[in-house]
ZALUM-24874 format. One line per field, with one value per residue (C-alpha): residue in three letters; x, y, z. Coordinates in nm, 4 decimals. Layout:
<palos>
rest = [Ala	...]
xx = [X	...]
yy = [Y	...]
zz = [Z	...]
</palos>
This chain:
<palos>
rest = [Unk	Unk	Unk	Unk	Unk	Unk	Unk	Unk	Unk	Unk	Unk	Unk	Unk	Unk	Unk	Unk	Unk	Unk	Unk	Unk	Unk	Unk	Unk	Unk	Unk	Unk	Unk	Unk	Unk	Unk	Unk	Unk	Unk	Unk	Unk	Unk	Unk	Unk	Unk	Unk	Unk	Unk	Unk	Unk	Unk	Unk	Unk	Unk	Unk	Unk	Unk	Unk	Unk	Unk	Unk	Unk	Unk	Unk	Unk	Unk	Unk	Unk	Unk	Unk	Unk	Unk	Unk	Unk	Unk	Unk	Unk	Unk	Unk	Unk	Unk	Unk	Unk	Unk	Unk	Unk	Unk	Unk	Unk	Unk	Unk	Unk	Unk	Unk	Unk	Unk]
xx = [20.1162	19.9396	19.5547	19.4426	19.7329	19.6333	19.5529	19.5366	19.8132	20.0365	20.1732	20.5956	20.5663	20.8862	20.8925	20.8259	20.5928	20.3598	20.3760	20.2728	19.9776	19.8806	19.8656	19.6107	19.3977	19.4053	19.2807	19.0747	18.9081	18.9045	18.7757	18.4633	18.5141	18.6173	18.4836	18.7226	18.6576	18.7744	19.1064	19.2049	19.1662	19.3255	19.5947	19.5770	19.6573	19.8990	20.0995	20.0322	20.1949	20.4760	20.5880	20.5753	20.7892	21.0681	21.0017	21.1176	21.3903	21.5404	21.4965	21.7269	21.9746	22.0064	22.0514	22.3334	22.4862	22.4811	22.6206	22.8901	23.0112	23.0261	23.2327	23.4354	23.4848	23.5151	23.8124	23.9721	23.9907	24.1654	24.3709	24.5095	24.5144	24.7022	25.0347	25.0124	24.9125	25.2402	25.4861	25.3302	25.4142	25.7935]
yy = [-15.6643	-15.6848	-15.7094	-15.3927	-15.2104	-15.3495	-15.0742	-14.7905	-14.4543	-14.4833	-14.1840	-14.2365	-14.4646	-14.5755	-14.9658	-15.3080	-15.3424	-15.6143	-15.3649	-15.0732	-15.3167	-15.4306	-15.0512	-14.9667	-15.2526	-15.1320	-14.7793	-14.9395	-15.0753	-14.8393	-14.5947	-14.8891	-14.9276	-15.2835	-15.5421	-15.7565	-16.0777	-15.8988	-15.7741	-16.0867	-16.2276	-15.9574	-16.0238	-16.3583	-16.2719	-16.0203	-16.2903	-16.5610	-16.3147	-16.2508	-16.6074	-16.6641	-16.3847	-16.4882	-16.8361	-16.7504	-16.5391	-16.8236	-17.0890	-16.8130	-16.8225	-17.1703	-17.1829	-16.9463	-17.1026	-17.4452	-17.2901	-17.1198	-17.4546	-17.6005	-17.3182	-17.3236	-17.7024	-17.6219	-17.3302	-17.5561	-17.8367	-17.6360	-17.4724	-17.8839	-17.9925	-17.6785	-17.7251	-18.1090	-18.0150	-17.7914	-18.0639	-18.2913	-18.0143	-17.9905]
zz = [4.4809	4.7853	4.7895	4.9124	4.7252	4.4452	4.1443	4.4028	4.3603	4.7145	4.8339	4.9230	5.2264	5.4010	5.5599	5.4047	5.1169	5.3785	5.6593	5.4339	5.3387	5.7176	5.7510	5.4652	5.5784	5.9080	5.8252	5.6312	5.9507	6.1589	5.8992	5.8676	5.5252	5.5805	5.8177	6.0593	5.9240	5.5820	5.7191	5.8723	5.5017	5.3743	5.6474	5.6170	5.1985	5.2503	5.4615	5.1588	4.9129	5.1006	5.1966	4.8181	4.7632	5.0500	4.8972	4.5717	4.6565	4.8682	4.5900	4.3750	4.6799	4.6741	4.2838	4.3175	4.5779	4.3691	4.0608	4.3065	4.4384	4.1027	3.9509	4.2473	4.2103	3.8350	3.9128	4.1505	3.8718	3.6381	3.8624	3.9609	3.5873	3.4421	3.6000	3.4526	3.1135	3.0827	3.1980	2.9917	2.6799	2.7550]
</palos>
């Protein structure tokens, strides 16, 4: 969750999740309920939290494509060995 998001009741927005975010903290400013120096931390936070999030979903991607290549490698294996196995069991 995003820092300014955090714990508050959000009507349906469309758009990203950080650009939903960028736009509270904005109105957030130009309402003067924030100072700048506080939304470019909050900015500055709300880009932190994403780049985890991105970072983790494209350490998953990787996984899966690892475990892809070894099935396939796996499949491909089998596929080779079968047709021995069954001559060798005539």
């Amino acid at each position: 969750m995003y820092p300014r998001a955090a714990g508050r009741v959000r009507r349906e927005k469309k758009g990203a999740p950080e650009d939903i975010a960028f736009a509270e903290v904005l109105g957030a400013l130009m309402r003067g309920q924030t100072s700048a120096a506080e939304a470019v931390q909050e900015y500055a936070a709300i880009c932190r939290a994403r780049a985890r999030e991105l970072r983790g979903a494209a350490a998953g991607q990787l996984q899966r494509a690892a475990r892809y290549l070894a099935l396939r490698d796996e499949v491909h294996n089998a596929q080779c060995c079968f047709p021995f196995h069954l001559m060798k069991q005539r």
